[in-house]
C-alpha positions in Angstrom: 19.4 13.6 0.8 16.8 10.8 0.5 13.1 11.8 0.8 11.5 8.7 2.4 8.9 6.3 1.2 5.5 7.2 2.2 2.9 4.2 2.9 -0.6 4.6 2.2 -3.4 2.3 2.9 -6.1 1.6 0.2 -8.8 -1.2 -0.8 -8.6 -2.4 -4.4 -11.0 -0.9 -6.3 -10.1 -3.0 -9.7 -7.3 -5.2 -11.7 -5.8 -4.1 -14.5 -3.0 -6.4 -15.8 -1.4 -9.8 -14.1 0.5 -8.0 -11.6 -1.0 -4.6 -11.5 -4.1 -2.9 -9.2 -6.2 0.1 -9.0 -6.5 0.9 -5.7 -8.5 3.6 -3.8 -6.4 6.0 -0.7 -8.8 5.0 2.6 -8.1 8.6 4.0 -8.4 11.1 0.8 -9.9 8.8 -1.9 -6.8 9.2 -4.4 -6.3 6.6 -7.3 -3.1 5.0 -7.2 -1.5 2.2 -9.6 -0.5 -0.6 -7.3 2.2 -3.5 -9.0 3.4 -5.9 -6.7 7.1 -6.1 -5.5 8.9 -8.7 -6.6 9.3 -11.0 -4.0 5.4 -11.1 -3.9 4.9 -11.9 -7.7 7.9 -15.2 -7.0 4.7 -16.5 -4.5 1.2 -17.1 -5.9 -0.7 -14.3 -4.6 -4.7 -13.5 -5.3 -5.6 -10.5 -4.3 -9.2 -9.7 -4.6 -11.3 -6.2 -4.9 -12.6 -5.1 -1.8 -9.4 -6.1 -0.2 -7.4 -4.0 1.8 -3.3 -3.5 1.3 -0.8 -1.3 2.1 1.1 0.5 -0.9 4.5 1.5 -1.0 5.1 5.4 -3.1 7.4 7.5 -3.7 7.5 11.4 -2.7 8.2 11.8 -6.7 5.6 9.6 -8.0 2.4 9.7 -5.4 0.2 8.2 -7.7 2.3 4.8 -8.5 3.3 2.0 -5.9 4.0 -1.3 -5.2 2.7 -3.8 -2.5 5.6 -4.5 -0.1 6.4 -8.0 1.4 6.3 -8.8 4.8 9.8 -8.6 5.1 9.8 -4.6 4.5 8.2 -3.8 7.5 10.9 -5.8 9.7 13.9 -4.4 7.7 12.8 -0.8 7.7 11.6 0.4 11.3 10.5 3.7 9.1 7.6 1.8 6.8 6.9 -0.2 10.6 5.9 3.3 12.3 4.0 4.3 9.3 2.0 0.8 9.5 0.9 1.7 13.2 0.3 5.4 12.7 -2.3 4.3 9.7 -3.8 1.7 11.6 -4.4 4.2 14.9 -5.9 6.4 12.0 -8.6 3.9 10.6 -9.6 2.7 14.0 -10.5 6.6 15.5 -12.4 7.0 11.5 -14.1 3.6 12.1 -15.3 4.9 15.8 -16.6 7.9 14.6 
């Protein structure tokens, strides 16, 4: 049996090669190394420090990711409920 992805949410904390990110877990302040998928590196995409992304990791791997596309969240309802629970998450940390 599959274990499922697991999305975090992060803010880039710094580039490290063309495609690649270091970016900082907003909940428990892990490290993880953030490449982009590859539909993403086909567009011209900036992505800036400071910014905030969601990252895409494996149950195996915690510590590596990729950015997903738009498109993942509408193909896989899974990743979708994720989105919403993190967002729910940040907004009751924010109002503390």
């Amino acid at each position: 049996m599959n274990k499922p992805l697991r999305l975090r949410k992060g803010r880039i904390k710094k580039k490290v090669g063309k495609f690649e990110y270091l970016v900082e877990d907003m909940f428990n302040q892990e490290i993880i190394s953030m490449t982009l998928s590859g539909k993403i590196k086909m567009q011209v995409y900036n992505l800036k420090v400071g910014e905030e992304v969601y990252v895409i990791t494996s149950p195996f791997e915690p510590g590596r990711g990729r950015l997903p596309s738009k498109s993942a969240f509408k193909m896989d309802n899974n990743l979708f409920g994720q989105k919403l629970e993190l967002d729910r998450k940040q907004e009751e940390k924010e109002t503390e």
